[in-house]
C-alpha positions in Angstrom: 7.2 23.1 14.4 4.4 20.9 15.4 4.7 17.1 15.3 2.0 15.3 13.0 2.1 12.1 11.6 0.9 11.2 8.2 -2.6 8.9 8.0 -1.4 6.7 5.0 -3.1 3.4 3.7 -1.5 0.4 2.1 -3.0 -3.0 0.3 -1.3 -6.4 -0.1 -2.9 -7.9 -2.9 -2.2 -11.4 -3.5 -2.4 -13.8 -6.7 -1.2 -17.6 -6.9 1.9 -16.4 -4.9 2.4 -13.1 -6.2 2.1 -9.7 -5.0 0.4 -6.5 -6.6 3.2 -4.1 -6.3 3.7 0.1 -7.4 6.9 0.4 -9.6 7.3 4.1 -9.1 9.7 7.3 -9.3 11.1 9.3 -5.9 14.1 11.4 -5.9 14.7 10.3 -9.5 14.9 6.8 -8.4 12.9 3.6 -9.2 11.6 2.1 -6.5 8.6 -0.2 -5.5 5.9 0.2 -2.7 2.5 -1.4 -2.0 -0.1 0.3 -3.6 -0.5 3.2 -0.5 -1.1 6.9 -0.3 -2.9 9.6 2.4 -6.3 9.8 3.4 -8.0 12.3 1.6 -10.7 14.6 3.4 -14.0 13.2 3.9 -12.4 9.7 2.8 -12.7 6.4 5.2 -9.9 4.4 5.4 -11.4 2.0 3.4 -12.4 4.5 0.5 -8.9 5.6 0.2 -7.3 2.2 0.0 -9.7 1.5 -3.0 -8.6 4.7 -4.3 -4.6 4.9 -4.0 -5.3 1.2 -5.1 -6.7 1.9 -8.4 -4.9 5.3 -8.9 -1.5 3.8 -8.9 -1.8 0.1 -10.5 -5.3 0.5 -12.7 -6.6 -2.2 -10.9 -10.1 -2.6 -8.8 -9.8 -4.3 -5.5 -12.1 -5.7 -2.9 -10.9 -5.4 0.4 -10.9 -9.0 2.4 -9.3 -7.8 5.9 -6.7 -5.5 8.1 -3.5 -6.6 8.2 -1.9 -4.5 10.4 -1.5 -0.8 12.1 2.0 0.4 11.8 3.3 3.7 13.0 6.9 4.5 10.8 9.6 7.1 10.6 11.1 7.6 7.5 14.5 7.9 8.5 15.2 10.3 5.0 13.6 13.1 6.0 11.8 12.0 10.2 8.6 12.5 8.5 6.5 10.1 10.9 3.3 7.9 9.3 0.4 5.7 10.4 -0.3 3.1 7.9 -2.8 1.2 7.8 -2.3 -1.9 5.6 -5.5 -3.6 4.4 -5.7 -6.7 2.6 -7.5 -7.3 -0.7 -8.1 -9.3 -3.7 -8.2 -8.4 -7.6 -10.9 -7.9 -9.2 -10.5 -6.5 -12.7 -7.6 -4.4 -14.3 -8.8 -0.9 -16.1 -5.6 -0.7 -18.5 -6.3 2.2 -20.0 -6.6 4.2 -16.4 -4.8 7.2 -15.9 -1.8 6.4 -13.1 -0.9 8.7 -10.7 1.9 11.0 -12.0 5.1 9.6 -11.1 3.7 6.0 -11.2 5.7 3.2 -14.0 3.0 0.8 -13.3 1.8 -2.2 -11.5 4.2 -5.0 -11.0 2.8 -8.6 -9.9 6.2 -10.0 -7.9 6.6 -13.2 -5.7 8.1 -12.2 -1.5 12.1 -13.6 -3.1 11.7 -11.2 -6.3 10.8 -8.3 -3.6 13.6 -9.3 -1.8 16.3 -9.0 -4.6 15.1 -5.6 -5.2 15.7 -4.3 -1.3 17.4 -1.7 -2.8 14.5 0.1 -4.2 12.3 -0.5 -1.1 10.5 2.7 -0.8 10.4 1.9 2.9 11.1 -1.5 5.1 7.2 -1.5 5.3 6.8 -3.4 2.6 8.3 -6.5 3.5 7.1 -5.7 7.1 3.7 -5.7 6.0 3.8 -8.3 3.4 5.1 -11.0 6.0 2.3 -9.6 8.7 -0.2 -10.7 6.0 1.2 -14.1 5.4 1.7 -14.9 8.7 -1.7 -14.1 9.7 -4.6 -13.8 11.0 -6.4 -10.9 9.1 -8.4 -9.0 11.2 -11.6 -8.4 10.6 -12.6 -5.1 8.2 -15.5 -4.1 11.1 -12.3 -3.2 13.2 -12.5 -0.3 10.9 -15.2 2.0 12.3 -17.0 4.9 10.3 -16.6 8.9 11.8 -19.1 9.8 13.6 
């Protein structure tokens, strides 16, 4: 079998303290993820964090910066991925938008909320990159360059 990681993107959206997070199904389990998905074909990075953004919490987002590169195996099943976590900012909820299947909904939760649900972290990405983002510096969205 030939080893291929997974191009996946991710968003930390933050308001007054709180964090735009994916209450979701997996395995028959609830669990919770930043809004995150693959890259589609013919999609930027940028595009598909817009996307999976919408798609799994109804909400429109404006991306404000990179937080981070991060390169993950998921130790259930060695499946290897490259995230790419932007940050971004809400801009209007569509509450009538059709969620991905699968998807509960959006849940707005503060970092010590996340952390009593550990549990249902669908990876340790989440806290990983919610604390890159609040430590800082974001990078600068032009790190991001277009195919050629």
């Amino acid at each position: 079998m030939k080893w291929q990681p997974h191009i996946t993107v991710a968003t930390v959206v933050e308001d007054n303290g709180r964090f735009l997070l994916v209450e979701e199904l997996q395995d028959g389990q609830t669990v919770f993820n930043q809004p995150a998905g693959h890259l589609d074909p013919d999609e930027t990075l940028i595009q598909a964090a817009i996307r999976e953004t919408l798609e799994e919490t109804g909400w429109d987002v404006e991306l404000t910066g990179v937080v981070g590169i991060y390169l993950y195996t998921a130790p259930s099943n060695g499946v290897t991925y490259q995230r790419v976590c932007f940050a971004g900012k809400a801009l209007q909820q569509r509450p009538d938008y059709p969620l991905d299947h699968g998807i509960i909904g959006p849940r707005w939760l503060t970092r010590d909320e996340l952390l009593a649900l550990r549990p249902q972290w669908r990876s340790e990405l989440i806290i990983r990159c919610l604390d890159d983002y609040l430590a800082g510096p974001l990078h600068s969205l032009e790190l991001i360059r277009p195919s050629l």
